[in-house]
C-alpha positions as CSV (number, residue, x, y, z in Angstrom):
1,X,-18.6,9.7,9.7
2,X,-19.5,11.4,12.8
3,X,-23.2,9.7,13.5
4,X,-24.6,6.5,13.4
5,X,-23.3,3.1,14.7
6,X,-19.5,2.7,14.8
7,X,-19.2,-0.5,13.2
8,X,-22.1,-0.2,10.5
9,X,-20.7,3.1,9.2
10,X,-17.1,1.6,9.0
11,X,-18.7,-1.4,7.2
12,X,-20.3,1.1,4.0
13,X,-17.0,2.8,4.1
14,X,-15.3,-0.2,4.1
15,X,-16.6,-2.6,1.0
16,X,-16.3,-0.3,-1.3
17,X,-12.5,0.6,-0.9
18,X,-11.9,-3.1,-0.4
19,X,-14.0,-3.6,-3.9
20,X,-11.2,-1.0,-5.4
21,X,-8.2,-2.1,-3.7
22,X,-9.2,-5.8,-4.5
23,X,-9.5,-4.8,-8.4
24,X,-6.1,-3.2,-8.0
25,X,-4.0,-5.7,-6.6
26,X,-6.2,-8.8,-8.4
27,X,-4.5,-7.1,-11.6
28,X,-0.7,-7.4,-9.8
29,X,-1.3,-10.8,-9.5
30,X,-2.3,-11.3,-13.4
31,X,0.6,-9.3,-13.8
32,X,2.4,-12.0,-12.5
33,X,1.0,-14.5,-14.0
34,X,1.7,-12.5,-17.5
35,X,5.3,-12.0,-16.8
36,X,5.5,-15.5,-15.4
37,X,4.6,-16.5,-19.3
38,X,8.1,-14.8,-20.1
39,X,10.3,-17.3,-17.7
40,X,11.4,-17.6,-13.9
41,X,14.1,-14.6,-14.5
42,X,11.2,-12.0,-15.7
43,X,9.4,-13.2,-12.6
44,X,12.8,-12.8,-10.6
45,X,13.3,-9.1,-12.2
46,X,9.8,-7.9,-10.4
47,X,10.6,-9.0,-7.6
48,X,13.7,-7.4,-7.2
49,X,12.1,-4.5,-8.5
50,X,8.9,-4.3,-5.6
51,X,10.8,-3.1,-3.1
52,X,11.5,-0.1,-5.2
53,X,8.4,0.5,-6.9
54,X,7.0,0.1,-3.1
55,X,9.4,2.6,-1.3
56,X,7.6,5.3,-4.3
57,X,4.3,4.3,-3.8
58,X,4.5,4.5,-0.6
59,X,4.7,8.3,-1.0
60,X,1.3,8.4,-2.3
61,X,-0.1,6.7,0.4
62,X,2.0,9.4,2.7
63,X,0.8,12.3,0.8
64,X,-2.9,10.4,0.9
65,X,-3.1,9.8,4.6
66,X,-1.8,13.6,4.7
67,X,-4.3,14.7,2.7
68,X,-7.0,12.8,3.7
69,X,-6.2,13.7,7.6
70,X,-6.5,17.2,7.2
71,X,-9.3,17.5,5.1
72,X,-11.4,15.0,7.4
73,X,-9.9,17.1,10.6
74,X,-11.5,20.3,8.8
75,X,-14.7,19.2,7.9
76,X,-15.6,17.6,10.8
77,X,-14.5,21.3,12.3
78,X,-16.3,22.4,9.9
79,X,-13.8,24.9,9.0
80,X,-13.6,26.9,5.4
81,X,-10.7,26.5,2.7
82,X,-11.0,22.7,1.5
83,X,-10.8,22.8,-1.8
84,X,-7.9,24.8,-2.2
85,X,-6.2,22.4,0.2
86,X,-7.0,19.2,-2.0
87,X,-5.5,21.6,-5.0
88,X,-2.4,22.1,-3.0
89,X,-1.9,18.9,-2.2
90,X,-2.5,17.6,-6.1
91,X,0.3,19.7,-7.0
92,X,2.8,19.2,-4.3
93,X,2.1,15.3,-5.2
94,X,3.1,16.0,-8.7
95,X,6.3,17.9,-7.8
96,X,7.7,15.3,-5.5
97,X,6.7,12.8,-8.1
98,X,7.9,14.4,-10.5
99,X,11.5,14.5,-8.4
100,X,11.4,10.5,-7.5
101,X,10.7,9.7,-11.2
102,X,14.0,11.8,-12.3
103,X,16.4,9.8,-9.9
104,X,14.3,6.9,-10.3
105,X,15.4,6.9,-14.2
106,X,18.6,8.2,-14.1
107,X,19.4,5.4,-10.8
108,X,17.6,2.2,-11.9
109,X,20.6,0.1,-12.6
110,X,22.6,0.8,-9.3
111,X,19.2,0.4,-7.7
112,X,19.3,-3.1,-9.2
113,X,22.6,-4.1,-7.9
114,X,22.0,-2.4,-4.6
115,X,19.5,-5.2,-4.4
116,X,21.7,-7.9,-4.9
117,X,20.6,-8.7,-8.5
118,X,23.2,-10.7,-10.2
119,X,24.6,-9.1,-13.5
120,X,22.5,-11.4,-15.5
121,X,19.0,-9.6,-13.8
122,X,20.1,-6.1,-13.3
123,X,19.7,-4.6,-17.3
124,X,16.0,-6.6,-17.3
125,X,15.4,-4.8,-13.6
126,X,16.6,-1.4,-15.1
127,X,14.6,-0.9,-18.0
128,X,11.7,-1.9,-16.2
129,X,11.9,0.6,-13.6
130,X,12.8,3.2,-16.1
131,X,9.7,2.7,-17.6
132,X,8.0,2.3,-14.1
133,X,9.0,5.8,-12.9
134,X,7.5,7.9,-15.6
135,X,3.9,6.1,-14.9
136,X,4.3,5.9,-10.8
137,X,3.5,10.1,-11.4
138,X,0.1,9.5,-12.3
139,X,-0.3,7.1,-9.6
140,X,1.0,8.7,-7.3
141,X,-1.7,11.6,-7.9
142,X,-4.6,10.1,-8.8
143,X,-4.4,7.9,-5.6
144,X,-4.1,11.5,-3.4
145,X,-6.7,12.3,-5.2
146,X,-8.9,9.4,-4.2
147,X,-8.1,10.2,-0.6
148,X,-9.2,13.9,-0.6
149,X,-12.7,11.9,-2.2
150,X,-12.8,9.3,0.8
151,X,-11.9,11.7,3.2
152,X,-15.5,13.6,2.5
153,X,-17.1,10.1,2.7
154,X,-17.0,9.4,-1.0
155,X,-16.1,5.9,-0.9
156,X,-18.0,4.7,-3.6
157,X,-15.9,6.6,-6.3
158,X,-12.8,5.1,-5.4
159,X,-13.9,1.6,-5.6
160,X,-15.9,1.7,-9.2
161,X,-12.7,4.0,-10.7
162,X,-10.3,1.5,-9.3
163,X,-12.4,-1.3,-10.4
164,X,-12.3,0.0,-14.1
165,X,-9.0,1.0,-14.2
166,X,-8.3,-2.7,-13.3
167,X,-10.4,-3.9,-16.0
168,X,-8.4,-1.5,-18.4
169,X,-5.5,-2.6,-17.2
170,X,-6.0,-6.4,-17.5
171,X,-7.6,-5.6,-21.3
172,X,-4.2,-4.3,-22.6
173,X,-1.4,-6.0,-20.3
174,X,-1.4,-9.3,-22.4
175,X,-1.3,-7.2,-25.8
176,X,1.4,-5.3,-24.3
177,X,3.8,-8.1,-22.0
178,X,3.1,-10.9,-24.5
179,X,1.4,-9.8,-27.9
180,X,-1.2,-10.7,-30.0
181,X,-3.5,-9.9,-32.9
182,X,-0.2,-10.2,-35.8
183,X,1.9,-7.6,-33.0
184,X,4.8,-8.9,-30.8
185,X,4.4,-8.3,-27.0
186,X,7.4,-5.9,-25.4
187,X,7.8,-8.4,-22.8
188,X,8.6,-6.8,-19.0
189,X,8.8,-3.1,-19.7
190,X,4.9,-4.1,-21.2
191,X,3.5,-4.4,-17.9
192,X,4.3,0.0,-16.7
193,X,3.6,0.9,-20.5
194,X,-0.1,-1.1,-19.6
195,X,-0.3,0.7,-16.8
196,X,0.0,4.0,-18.0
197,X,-2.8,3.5,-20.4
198,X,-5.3,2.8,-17.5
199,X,-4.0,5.3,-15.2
200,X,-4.4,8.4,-17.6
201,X,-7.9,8.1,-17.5
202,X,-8.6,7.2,-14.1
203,X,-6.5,10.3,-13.3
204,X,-9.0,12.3,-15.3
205,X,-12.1,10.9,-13.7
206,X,-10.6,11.6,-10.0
207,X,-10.1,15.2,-11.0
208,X,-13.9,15.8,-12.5
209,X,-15.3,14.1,-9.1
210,X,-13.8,16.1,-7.2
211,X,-14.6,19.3,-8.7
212,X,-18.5,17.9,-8.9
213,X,-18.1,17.4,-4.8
214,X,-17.2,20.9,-4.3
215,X,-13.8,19.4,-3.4
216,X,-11.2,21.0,-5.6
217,X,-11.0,25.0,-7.1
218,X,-7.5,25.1,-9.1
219,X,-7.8,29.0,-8.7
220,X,-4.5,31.7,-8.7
221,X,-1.6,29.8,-6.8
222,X,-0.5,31.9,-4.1
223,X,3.1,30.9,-3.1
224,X,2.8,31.6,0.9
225,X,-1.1,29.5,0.8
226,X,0.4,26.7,-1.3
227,X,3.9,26.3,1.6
228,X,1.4,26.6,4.5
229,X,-0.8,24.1,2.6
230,X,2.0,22.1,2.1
231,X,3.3,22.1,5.8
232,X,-0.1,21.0,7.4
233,X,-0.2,18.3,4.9
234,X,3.7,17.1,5.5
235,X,3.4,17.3,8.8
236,X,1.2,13.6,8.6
237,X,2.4,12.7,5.1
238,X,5.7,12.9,5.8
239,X,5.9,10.5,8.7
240,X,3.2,8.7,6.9
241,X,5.2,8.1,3.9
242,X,8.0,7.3,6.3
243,X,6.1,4.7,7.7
244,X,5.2,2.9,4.7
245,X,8.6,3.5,3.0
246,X,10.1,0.9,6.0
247,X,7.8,-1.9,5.1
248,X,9.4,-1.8,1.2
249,X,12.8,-1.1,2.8
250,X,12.5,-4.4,5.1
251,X,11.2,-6.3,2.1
252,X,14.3,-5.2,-0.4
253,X,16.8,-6.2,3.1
254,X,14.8,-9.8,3.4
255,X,14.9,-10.0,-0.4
256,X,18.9,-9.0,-0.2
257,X,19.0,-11.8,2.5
258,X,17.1,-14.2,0.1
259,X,19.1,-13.7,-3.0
260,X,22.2,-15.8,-2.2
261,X,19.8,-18.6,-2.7
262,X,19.0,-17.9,-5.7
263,X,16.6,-15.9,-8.0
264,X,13.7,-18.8,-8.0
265,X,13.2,-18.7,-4.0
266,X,13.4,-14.6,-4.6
267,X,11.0,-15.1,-7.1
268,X,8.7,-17.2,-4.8
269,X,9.2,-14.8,-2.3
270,X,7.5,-12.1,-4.8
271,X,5.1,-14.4,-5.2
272,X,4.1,-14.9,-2.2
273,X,4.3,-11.4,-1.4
274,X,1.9,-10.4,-4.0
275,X,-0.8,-13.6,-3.0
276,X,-0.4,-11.2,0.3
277,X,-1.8,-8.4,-1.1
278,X,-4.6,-9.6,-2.4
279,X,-5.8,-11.5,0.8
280,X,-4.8,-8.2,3.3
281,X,-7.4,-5.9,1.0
282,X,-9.7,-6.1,3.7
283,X,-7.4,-5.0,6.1
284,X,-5.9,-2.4,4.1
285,X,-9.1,-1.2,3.1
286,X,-10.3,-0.9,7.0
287,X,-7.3,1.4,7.6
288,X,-8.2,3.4,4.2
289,X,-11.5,4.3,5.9
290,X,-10.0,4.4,9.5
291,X,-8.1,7.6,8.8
292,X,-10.3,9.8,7.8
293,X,-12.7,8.3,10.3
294,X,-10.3,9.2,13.1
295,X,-10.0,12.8,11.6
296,X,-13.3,13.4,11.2
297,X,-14.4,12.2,15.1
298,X,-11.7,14.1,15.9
299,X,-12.3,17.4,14.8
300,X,-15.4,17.0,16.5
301,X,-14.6,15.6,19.6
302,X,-16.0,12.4,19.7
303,X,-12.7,9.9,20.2
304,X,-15.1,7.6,21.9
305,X,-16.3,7.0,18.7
306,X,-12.4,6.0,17.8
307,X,-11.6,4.0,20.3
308,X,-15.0,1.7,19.7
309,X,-14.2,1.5,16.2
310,X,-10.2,0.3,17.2
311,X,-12.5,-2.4,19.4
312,X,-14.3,-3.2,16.5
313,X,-11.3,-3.3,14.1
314,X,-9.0,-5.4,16.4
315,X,-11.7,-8.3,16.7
316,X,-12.3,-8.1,12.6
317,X,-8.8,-8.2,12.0
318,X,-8.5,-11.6,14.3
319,X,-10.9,-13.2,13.3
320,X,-10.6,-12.6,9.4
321,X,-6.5,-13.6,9.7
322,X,-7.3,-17.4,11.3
323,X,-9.3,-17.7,8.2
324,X,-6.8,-16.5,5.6
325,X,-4.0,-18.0,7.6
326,X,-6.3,-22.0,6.9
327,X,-7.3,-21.3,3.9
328,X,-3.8,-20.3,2.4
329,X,-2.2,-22.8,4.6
330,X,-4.6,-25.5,2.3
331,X,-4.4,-24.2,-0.8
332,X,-0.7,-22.8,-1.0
333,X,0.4,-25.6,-3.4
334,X,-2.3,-24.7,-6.1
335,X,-1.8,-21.1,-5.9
336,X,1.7,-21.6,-5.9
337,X,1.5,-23.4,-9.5
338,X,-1.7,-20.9,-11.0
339,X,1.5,-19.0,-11.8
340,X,4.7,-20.6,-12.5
341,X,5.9,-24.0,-13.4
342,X,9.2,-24.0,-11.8
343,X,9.5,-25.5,-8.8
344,X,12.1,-23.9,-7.1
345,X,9.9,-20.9,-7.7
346,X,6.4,-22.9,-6.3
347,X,8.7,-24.7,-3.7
348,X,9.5,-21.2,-1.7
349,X,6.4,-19.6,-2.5
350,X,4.5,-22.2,-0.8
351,X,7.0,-22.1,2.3
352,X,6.0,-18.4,2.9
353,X,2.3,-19.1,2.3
354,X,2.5,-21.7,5.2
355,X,4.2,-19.3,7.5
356,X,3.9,-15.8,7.2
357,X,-0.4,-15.8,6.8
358,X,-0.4,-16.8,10.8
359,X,0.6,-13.5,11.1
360,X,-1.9,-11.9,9.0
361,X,-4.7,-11.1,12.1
362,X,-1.8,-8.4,13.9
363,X,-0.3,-7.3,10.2
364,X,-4.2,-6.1,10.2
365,X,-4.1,-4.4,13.5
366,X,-0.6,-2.6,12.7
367,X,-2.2,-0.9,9.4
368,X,-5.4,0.1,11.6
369,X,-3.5,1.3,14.4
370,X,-1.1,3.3,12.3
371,X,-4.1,5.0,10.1
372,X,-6.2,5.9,13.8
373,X,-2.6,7.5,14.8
374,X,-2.8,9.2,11.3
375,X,-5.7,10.4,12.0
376,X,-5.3,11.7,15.2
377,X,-2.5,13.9,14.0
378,X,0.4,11.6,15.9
379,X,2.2,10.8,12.7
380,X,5.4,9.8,14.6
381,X,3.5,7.1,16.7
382,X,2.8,5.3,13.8
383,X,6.4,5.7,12.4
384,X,7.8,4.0,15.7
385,X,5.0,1.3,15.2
386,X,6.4,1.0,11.5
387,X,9.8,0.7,12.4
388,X,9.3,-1.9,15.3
389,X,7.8,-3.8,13.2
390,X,10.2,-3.8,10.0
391,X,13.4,-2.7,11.1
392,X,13.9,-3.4,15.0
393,X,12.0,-7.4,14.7
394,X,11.5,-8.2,11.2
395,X,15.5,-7.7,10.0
396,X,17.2,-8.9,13.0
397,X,14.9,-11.9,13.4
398,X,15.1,-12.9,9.7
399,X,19.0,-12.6,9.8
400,X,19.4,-14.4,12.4
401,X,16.5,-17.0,11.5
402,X,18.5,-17.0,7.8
403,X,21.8,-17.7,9.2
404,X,20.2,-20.5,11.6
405,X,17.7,-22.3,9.5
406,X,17.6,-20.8,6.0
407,X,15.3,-19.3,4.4
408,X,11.7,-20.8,6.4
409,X,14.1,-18.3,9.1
410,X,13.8,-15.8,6.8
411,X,10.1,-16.0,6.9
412,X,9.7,-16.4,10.1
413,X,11.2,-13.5,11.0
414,X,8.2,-11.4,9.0
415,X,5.8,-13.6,10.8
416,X,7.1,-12.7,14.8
417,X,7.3,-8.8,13.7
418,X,3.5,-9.1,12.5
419,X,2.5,-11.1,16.0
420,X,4.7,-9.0,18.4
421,X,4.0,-5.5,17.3
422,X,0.6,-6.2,16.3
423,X,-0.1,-7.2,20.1
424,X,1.5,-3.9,21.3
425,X,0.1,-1.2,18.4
426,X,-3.2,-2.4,19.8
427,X,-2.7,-1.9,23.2
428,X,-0.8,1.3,22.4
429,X,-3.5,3.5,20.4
430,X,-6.4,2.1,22.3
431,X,-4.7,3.5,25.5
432,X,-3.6,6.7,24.0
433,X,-7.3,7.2,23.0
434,X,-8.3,7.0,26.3
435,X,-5.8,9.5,27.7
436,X,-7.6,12.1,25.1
437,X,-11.0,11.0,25.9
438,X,-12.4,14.7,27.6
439,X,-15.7,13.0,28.6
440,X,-17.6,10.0,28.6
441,X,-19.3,9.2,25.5
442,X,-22.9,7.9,25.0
């Protein structure tokens, strides 16, 4: 990641992980449309339960940016001791996981009615996540171990393992959520059992390629190696989870705000939420890659090469989000209905899809900007970026946009966090680049 054109090399990195990530999240929105065959309350009950399911994931994607920023710091330093760090941090992964999935279980229903699920949603909403919890372990391992691959420049792996677990995935969710061939479907807690299934493997796989790149050596666990291990990858994953965990946390306050409405506009809410993720893979897979691209320039002293790619980035991420923001503006009203029949459900999922995409551009921007930081080893920039954007703009605006003008204020107020901090992440790492920029680059 250290030679070559800026914006080719970030463009092979790139497609890939966007091909994986766009697998993944394709197979949410089937999902959806799966436990939309079971009525607008099982629809209702994931919703509820994203934010949640989020807040955990997003400590894989801490423990991954950790993991993949120190690695790519190393080997561009070209310093010794890799694979036992990527062994260290596969373990400490499992642990915490391990931890989460314990409360998780033993929590699910008060973190149903902490919410705002009405008594009617909140046993559906628990025995999902109690079957959730138990599968979010493999997740959450197999996805650090994905990073520690991408962070050596393996992109490749990640999006054809991704790709197929997706395929899995889809294969057994309808026997599983719905039934068929003489057997009766489990209905919602089908969905994490599915999931499960097509994780195990995928797990596996991660684990040989990594060992086949040299990457990995599970050898005699010394206690002191492993804390030390631990501590250089905390000291990015930690913030970094923290960072993503506010983004879940705003969405379970908006979707607290939303639920005196009613379940069908929190349902369309999910809905929209999870149309989102599908049309920000580009973006999210542009900050997969920017990370380790950071770390790796970094470690060897090129941060021209960073701040050209953040030029790069910022123009991609404008120009793609007009697009998404027209084309989901036109089509909201069919995607809307691909998945529900209700209309109170396709009513309020088509009011997000006509607000909140104008935002898309900057949301891109923000998860660049936060991975460069990542990168950089400024962990805590990209928490304050985070929390600007979630907790100082998003909440206050959508409260007071909900108390104003209902719930298109609710929206709204996602849609000025995106465009405000958006603007000033940019402007914020580009400069700090500079100020680290030792000599001019060529």
């Amino acid at each position: 990641m250290t030679e070559g054109p800026v914006g080719a090399t970030l463009l092979r990195l790139t497609v890939p992980v966007a091909w994986g990530v766009l697998s993944l999240l394709g197979y949410r929105l089937a999902e959806a449309w799966f436990v939309g065959r079971l009525g607008a309350p099982a629809l209702a009950a994931i919703s509820f339960a994203f934010p949640v399911t989020m807040v955990v994931l997003s400590l894989s994607i801490g423990l991954g940016a950790g993991t993949s920023s120190v690695i790519a710091r190393a080997l561009g330093a070209r310093t010794a001791g890799v694979p036992r760090l990527v062994a260290d941090a596969l373990i400490l992964t499992f642990l915490l996981g391990a931890v989460c999935a314990a409360f998780g279980m033993l929590g699910a229903g008060w973190l149903a009615r902490l919410l705002g699920a009405g008594p009617d949603l909140v046993p559906l909403i628990a025995a999902y996540l109690r079957v959730w919890f138990p599968t979010a372990i493999l997740i959450l391992v197999s996805q650090v171990g994905l990073s520690a691959a991408r962070a050596a420049g393996d992109a490749t792996f990640q999006g054809v393992a991704l790709g197929l677990s997706s395929l899995l995935n889809l294969a057994i969710a309808p026997l599983t959520i719905l039934g068929g061939f003489g057997h009766q479907g489990l209905g919602l807690i089908g969905a994490p059992i599915a999931s499960l299934l097509a994780w195990l493997p995928l797990l596996a796989a991660t684990i040989w390629r990594l060992r086949h790149l040299d990457l990995l050596a599970f050898d005699r666990l010394e206690p002191s190696e492993f804390l030390a291990s631990s501590r250089r990858i905390l000291r990015v994953g930690g913030p970094a989870a923290a960072t993503n965990t506010v983004i879940p946390l705003a969405a379970g306050i908006v979707t607290a705000l939303l639920a005196p409405y009613g379940h069908e506009v929190v349902a369309g809410f999910g809905l929209g939420g999870r149309v989102e993720s599908v049309a920000m893979v580009p973006f999210f897979a542009l900050s997969a890659v920017m990370n380790p691209f950071a770390g790796q320039n970094a470690g060897a002293g090129q941060l021209g090469r960073v701040r050209e790619a953040m030029r790069v980035t910022a123009w991609f991420c404008g120009l793609l989000g007009v697009v998404l923001a027209a084309g989901l503006y036109a089509g909201r009203a069919w995607v809307a209905s691909r998945f529900t029949e209700d209309p109170g459900v396709i009513q309020a999922a088509m009011l997000y899809l006509a607000l909140v995409p104008l935002s898309y551009g900057p949301a891109g921007v923000i998860a660049v900007a936060n991975a460069a930081f990542n990168g950089l080893n400024r962990p805590m920039s990209a928490v304050a970026v985070s929390v600007a954007r979630t907790l100082v703009v998003n909440v206050p605006v959508a409260w007071a946009g909900g108390r104003l003008f209902g719930v298109w204020g609710v929206f709204l107020g996602i849609c000025a966090a995106n465009l405000l901090v958006g603007v000033g992440s940019f402007i914020w790492v580009y400069a700090a680049i500079g100020r680290r920029l030792p000599t001019p680059m060529h």
